[in-house]
N, C-alpha and C positions, 0 to 999 in steps of 0.2 A: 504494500500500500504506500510507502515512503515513496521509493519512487515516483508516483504515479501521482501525489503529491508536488513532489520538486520537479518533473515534468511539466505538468498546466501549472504550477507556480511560474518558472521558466518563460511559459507561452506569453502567459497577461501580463509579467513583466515586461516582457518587450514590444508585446501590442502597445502596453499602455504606455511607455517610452515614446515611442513611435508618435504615440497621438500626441504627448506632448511637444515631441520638436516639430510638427507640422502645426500646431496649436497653441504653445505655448502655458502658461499657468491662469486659470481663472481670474478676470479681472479683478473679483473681490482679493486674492492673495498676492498680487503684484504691486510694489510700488510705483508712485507716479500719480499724473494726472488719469483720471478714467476718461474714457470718450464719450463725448457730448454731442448727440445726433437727434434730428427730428423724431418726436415719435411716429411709429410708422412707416419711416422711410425704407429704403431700399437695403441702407447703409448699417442702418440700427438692427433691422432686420439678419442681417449676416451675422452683425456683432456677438446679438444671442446665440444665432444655432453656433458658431465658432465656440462660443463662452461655453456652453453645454455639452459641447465634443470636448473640450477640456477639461470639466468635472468626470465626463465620461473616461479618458484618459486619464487622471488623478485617483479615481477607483481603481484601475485593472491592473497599474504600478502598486498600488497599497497590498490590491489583492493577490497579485502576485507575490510581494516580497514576506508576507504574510504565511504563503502556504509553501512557499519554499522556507523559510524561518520552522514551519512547524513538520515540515517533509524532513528535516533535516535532527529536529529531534526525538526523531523516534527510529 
């Protein structure tokens, strides 16, 4: 079972790696100014689904290092 563990820990790790260098880290935990766009617009619109592929990518790295951490103690 360990294996098998640190395997798909392994996997989501680097998916969720992945999503972050294309995505970067959620607005809420970056420093800086956030970005100020009309609501509605075109632009705003992007910003969120981006923002949201990045909470998504911020899971699959947790949940990765997570199940390899616990693949590896048993």
């Amino acid at each position: 079972m360990n294996i098998w563990l640190v395997a798909s820990g392994l996997g989501f790790l680097s998916h969720g790696l992945l999503i972050l260098w294309v995505g970067n880290l959620p607005w809420a935990l970056r420093a800086g100014k956030k970005p100020d766009f009309e609501k509605g617009s075109p632009r705003a619109f992007q910003i969120f689904w981006l923002d949201q592929y990045s909470y998504i990518g911020l899971v699959l790295t947790i949940l990765g290092v997570v199940q390899i951490f616990l693949g590896g103690l048993n």
